[in-house]
C-alpha positions in Angstrom: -5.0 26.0 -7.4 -7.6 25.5 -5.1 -11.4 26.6 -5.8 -12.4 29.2 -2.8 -15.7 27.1 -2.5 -16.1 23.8 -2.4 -19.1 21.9 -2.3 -20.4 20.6 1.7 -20.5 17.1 0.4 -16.5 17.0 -0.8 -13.9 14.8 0.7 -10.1 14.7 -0.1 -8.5 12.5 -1.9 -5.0 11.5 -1.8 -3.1 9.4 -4.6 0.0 7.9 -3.5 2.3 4.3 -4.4 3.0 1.4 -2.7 6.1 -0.5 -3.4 6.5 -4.1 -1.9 9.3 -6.4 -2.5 9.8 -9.8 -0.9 13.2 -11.7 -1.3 13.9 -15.6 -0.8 17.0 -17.1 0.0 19.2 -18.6 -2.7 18.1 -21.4 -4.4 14.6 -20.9 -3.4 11.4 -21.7 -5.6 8.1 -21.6 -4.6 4.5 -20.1 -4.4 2.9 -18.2 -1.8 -0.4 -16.2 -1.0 0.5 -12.5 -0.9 -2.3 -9.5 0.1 -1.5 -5.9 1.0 -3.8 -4.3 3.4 -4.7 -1.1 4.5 -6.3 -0.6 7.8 -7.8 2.7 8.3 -7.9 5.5 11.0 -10.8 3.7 12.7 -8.9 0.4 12.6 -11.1 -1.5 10.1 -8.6 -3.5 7.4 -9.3 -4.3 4.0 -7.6 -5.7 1.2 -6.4 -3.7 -1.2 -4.1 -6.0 -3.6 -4.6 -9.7 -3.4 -1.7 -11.9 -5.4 -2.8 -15.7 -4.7 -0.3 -17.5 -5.9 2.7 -15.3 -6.3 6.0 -17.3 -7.3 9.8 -17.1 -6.5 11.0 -18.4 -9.6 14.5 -18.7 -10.9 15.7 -17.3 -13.9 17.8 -19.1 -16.4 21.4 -18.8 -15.6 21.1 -17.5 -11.8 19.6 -20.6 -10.6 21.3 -20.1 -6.9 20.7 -16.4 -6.5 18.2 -14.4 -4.0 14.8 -14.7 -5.5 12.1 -12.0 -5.2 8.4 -10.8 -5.9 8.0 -7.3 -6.6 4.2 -5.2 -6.2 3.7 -2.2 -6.9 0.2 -0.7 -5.7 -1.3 2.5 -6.7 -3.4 3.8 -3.5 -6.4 6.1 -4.4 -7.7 7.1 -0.7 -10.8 9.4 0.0 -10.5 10.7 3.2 -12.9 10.5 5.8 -10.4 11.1 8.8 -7.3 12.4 9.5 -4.8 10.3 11.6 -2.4 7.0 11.1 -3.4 4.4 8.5 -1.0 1.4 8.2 -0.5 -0.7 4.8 0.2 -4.0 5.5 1.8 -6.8 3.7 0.1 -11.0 4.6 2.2 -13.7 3.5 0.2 -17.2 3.4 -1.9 -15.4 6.1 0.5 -14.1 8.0 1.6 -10.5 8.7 5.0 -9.7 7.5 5.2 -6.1 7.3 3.4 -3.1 8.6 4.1 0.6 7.7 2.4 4.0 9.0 0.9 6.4 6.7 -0.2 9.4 8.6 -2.9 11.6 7.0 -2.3 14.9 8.2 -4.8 17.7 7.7 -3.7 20.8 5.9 -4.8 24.3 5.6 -4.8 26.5 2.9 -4.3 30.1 2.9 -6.6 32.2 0.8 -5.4 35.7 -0.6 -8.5 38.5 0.1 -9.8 40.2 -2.7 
C-alpha cells in the first residue's frame, strides 16, 4: 500500500523495460555504435545504455539469413516532472528510433479513519 505520510523531500520512482532490436538484411556482417537515450520532460538527453561496438554476426548454418542485435534496458526513473519523455535509439550517431513515454501523475485515494 501506500504510507498516508510521506516525507517533503520524496520523489517517485518508476521501474520499467526497454526492449530494442535492430535487424540487418541477409547476408549482412558488421559492427556498429549503438546508444539508447532518454531525453527528459525538460528536453535534456542522456545516455542511458551505450553498446560501442555491437555486431551482426552470422551464426553457423544460417549464413544468409536476417541478422539482428537485441538490448534489453532496465529503466529506473526518479521523477522530477510529469509530462513526455522519449527513449531514443543512435546508430553510428545517428538517430534511428524515437518512442514516447508519458509520465502521467496519479492520485491516490485515502480511506478516512
Amino acid at each position: 500500500g501506500v504510507p498516508e505520510k510521506l516525507p517533503a523531500d520524496s520523489v517517485p520512482m518508476i521501474q520499467t523495460y526497454a526492449w530494442v532490436q535492430l535487424k540487418s538484411a541477409p547476408g549482412y556482417s558488421g559492427r556498429h555504435g549503438v546508444q539508447i537515450r532518454l531525453i527528459n520532460t525538460a528536453g535534456e538527453s542522456s545516455v542511458i545504455v551505450e553498446q560501442p561496438d555491437a555486431a551482426f554476426e552470422a551464426k553457423p548454418g544460417f549464413e544468409e539469413l536476417p541478422r539482428s542485435i537485441s538490448l534489453v534496458v532496465q529503466l529506473n526513473l526518479t521523477v522530477k516532472r510529469f509530462g513526455t519523455c522519449y527513449v531514443c535509439v543512435d546508430v553510428d550517431g545517428g538517430e534511428v528510433a524515437r518512442t514516447p513515454l508519458t509520465l502521467l501523475e496519479r492520485q491516490v485515494e485515502t480511506t478516512a479513519s
